[in-house]
N, CA and C of each residue as an Amber inpcrd file, in Angstrom:
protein
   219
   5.5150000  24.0590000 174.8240000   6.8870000  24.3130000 175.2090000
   7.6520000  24.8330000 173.9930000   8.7120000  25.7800000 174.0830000
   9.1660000  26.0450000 173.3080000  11.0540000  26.0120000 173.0790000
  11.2740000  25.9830000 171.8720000  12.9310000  25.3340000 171.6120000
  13.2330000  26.3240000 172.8420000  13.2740000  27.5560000 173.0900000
  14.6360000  27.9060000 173.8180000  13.3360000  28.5210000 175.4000000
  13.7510000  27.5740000 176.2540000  13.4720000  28.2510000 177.1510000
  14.2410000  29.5220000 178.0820000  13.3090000  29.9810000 179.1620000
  14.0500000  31.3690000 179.6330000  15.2090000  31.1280000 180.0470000
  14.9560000  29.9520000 180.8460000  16.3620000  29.8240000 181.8670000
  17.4860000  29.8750000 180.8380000  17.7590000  29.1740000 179.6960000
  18.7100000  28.7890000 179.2120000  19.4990000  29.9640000 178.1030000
  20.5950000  30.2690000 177.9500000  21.5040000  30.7830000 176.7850000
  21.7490000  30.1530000 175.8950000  21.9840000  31.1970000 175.0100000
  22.2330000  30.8670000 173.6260000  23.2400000  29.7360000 173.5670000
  24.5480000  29.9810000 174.5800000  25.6910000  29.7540000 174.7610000
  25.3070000  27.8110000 174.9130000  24.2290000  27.7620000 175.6470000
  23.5770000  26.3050000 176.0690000  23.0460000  25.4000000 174.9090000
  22.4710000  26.0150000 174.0580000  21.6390000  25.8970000 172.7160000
  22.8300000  25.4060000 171.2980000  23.4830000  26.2710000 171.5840000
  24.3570000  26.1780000 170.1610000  25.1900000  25.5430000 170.0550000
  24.9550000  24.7950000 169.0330000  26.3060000  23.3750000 168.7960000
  25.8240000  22.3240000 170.0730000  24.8680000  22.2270000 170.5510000
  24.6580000  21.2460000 171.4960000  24.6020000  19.6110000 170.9280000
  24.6820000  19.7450000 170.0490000  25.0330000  18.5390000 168.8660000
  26.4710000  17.9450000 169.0570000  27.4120000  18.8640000 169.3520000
  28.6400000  18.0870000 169.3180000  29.8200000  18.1480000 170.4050000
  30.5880000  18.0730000 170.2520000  31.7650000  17.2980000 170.9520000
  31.9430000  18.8070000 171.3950000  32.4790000  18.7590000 172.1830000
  33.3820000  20.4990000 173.4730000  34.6980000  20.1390000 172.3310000
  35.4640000  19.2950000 172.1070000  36.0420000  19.4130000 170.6310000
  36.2420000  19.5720000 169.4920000  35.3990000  20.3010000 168.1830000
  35.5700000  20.2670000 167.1010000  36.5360000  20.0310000 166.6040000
  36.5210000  19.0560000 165.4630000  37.3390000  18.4780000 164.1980000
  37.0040000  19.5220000 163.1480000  38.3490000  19.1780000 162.2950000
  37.9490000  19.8130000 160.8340000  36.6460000  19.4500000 160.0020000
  36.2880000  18.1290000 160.3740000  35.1010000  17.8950000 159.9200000
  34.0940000  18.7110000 160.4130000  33.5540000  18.6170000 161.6930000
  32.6450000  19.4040000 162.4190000  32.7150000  20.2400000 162.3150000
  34.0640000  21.5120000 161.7430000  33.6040000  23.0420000 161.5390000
  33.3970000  23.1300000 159.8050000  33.8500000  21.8970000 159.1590000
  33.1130000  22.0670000 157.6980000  31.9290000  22.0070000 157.6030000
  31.0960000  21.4750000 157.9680000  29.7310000  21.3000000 158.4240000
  28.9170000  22.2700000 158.8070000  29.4660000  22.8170000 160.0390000
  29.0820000  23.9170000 160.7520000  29.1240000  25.2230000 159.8770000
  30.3110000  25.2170000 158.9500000  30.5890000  26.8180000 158.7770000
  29.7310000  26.7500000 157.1310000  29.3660000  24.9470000 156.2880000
  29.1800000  24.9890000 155.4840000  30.4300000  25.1180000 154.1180000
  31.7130000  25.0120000 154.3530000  32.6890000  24.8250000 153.8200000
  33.4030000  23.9130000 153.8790000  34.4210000  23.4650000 152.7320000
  35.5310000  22.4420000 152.4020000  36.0340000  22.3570000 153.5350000
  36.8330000  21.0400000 154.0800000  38.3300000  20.8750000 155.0220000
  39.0800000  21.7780000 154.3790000  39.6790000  21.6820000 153.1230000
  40.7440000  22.5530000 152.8090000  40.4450000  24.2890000 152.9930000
  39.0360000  24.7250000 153.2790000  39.0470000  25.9480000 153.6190000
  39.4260000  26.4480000 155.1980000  38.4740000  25.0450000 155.8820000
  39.2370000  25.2630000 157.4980000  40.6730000  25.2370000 157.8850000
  41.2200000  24.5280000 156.6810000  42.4740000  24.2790000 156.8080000
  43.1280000  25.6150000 156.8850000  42.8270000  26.3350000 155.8970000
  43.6930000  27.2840000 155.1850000  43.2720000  28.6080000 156.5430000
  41.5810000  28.2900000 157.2630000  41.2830000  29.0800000 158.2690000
  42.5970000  28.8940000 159.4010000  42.5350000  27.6610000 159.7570000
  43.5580000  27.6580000 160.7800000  44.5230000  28.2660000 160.8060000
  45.5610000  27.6560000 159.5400000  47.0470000  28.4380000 159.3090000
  46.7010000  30.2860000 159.6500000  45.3780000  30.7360000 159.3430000
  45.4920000  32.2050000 159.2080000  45.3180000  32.8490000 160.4740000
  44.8210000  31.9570000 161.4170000  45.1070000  32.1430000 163.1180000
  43.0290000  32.4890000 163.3120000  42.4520000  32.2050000 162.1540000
  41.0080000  32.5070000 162.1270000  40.0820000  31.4350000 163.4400000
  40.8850000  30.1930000 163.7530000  40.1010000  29.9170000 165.1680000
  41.1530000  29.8190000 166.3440000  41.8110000  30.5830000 166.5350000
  43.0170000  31.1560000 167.9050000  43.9630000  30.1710000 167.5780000
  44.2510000  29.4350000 168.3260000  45.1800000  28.2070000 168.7550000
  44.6140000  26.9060000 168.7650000  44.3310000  26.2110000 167.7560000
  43.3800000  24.6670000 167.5720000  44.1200000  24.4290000 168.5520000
  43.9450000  22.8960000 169.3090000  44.7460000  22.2950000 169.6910000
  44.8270000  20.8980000 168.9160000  46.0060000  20.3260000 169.0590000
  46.7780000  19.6800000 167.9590000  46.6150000  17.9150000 169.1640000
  46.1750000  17.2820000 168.6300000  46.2430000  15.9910000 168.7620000
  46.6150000  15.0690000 167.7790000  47.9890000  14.1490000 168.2990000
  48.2920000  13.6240000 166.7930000  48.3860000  14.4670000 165.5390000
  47.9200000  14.0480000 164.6040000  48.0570000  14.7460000 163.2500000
  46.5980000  15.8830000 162.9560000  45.7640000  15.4870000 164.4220000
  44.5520000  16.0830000 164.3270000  44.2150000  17.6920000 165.0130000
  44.0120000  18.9890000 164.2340000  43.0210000  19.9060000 164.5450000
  42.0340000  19.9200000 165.1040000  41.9970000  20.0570000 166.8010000
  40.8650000  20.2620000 167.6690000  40.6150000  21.7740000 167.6900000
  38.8560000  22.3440000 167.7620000  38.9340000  23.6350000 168.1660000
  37.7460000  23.7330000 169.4670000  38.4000000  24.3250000 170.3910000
  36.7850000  24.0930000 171.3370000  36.0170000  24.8730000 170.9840000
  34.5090000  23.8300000 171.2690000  33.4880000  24.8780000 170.8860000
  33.1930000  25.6440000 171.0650000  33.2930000  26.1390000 172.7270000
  33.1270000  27.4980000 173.2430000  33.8270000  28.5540000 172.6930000
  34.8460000  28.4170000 171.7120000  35.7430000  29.4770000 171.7480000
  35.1230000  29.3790000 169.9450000  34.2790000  28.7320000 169.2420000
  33.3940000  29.0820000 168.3800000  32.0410000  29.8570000 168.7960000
  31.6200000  29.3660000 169.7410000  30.5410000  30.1740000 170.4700000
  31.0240000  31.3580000 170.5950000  31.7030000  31.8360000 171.5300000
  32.3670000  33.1310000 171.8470000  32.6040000  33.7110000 170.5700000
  33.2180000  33.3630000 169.8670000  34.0360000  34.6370000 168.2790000
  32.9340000  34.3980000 167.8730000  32.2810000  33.6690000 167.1610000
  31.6970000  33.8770000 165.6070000  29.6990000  33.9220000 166.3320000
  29.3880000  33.4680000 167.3980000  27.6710000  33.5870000 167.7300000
  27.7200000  34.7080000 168.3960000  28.5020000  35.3240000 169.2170000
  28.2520000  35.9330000 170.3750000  28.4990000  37.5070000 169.4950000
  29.1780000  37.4810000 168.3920000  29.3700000  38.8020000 167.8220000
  28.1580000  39.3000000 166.9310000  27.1520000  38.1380000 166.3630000
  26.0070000  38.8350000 165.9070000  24.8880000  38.8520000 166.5510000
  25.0200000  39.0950000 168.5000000  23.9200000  39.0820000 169.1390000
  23.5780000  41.1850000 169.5000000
């Protein structure tokens, strides 16, 4: 058997590790950079419209899927 079967998309595969929410943590991780760089990503409008819980930066994942996987297919 192999990691990606036919039936399934990329879209299914990627980030299947985490939350339909990303934190600033989870896209430091992901992107391999500081909080203070996601930070400074956000303010620059680099993941659309986080959504804001409490004092907290949510970004959905799909809308990381979509911009940043789906553009180097």
């Amino acid at each position: 058997m192999t990691i990606l079967q036919e039936n399934y998309t990329l879209e299914q595969y990627a980030l299947s590790g985490y939350k339909d929410l990303l934190s600033v943590d989870d896209l430091s991780e992901i992107f391999g950079v500081s909080k203070n760089t996601i930070y400074k990503s956000i303010q620059n409008g680099d993941f659309g419209k986080p959504i804001r819980i409490g004092r907290a930066y949510k970004v959905p994942r799909m809308f990381i899927i979509n911009k940043f996987f789906n553009e180097y297919q």
